[in-house]
C-alpha positions, 0 to 999 in steps of 0.5 A: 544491477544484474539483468532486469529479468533475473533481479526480478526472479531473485526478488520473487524468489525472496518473496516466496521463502517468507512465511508472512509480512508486516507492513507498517505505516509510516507517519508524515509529520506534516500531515501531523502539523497540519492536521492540528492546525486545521489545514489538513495537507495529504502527505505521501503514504510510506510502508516499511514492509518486514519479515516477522523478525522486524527485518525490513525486506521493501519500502513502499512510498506514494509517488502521487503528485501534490494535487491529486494527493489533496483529492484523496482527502475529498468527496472523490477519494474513490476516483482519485488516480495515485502511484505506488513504488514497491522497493527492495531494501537488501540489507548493506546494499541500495534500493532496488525497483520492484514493483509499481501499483497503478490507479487510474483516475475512474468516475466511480459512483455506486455500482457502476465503474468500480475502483481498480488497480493495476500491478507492474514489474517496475523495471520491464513494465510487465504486468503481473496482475490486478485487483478490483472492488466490486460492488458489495453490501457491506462486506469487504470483498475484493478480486484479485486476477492474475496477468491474464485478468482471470481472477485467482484469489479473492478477499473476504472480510466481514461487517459482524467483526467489531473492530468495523465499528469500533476501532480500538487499541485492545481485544476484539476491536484492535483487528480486523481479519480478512480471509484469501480464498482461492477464486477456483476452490473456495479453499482458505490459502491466506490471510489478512489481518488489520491491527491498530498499532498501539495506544499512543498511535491510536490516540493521535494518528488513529488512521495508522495501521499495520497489517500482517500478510500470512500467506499459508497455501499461497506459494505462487510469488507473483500471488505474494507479491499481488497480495502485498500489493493488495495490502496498501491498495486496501489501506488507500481505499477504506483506511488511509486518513491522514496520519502515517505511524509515529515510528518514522523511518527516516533513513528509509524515507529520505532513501525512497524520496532520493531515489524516486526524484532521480528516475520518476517526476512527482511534482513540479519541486523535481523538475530541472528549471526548478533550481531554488528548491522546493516550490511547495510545501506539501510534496 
């Protein structure tokens, strides 16, 4: 691998030449299992993200530890720590580190102390900026701010779009549209779009969804990559029940787990005294 700063670059300068992104959950056939048997066990999260002809361009996969996976699914979800690895996935050549998303553990409780994560270059640890969810009345609305904390973009999403009250696999309720605005103009740059994925995966992992990233007006890399960032981060916080999608990309999956136990620690199964495998079930 080439200097950190320029593989860095090259993989902002991919970012900027796509149009949009599709980033599409992937299932956990554990979550699956457990879920049906009444035992519901929280997987790590994983999103294969691709370019609009289906070529997958970075592989996201949660790096949370086991415990604090579980606290996702209870009354505290809003207050649970997680990780996320964002790698690039060249075509023909190994993952590579991108970016790494951080929520820190808060005591969020109504207004006060409202979740946020942060946004890391995952080689040199520089920040590239952070996203927040400020206190709302019943809209979805979110900012985005730069690595000086000011804010640059900001998230709408309106509580009149039917597919927040009834999520369906068909017409009006199979998407909800979220609009990017410039925090500075109020100008339209971007937008969001949440889509149910299909019949099959709304019947038996309703909690599955994709999402399309049309950037528009945002040239900025570092914006794309706040935006695609923001994507899972929003997944995590209003969407993500336990089921990923049913098309599971096991290649990418088993890559993305190999490479993550080699470098960063996710529970006690990569730990070197652990020689007899994995010590649980669920990580």
């Amino acid at each position: 691998m080439g200097h950190p700063a320029l593989v860095l670059r090259q993989q902002l300068a991919m970012l900027s030449s796509v149009p949009e992104l599709q980033v599409r959950e992937r299932v956990s056939w554990l979550q699956e299992v457990t879920t049906f048997l009444g035992a519901e066990i929280e997987a790590r999260n994983r999103y294969s993200v691709q370019d609009r002809l289906g070529n997958q361009l970075f592989y996201a996969i949660e790096r949370t530890d086991c415990l604090r996976r579980q606290l996702q699914r209870s009354c505290l979800h809003e207050c649970a720590s997680w990780e996320v690895d964002v790698l690039h996935t060249p075509p023909g050549q190994y993952m590579q580190s991108f970016l790494t998303m951080r929520r820190p553990m808060q005591c969020v409780c109504c207004c006060f102390c409202r979740p946020t994560a942060e946004v890391f270059d995952d080689v040199t640890q520089q920040k590239l900026g952070s996203f927040r969810d400020p206190c709302r009345c019943c809209n979805y609305n979110f900012k985005l701010r730069d690595a000086f904390d000011s804010d640059v973009l900001e998230v709408h999403g309106g509580c009149c779009q039917p597919a927040v009250w009834c999520s369906l696999p068909c017409g009006p309720c199979s998407e909800l549209s979220f609009d990017v605005l410039d925090a500075r103009t109020g100008v339209k740059v971007a937008s969001i779009q949440k889509q149910v994925p299909n019949v099959f995966t709304w019947i038996f992992a309703s909690d599955v969804d994709n999402y399309k990233i049309q950037f528009e007006l945002v040239q900025d890399p570092a914006w794309r990559a706040l935006l695609l960032s923001f994507t899972i981060y929003m997944d995590f916080l209003f969407f993500n029940s336990p089921n990923p999608t049913i098309e599971e990309d096991v290649g990418s999956a088993v890559a993305a787990d190999v490479f993550l136990d080699s470098s960063t620690p996710g529970c006690c199964c990569n730990d070197s005294s652990n020689s007899g495998g994995c010590c649980c079930c669920c990580c």
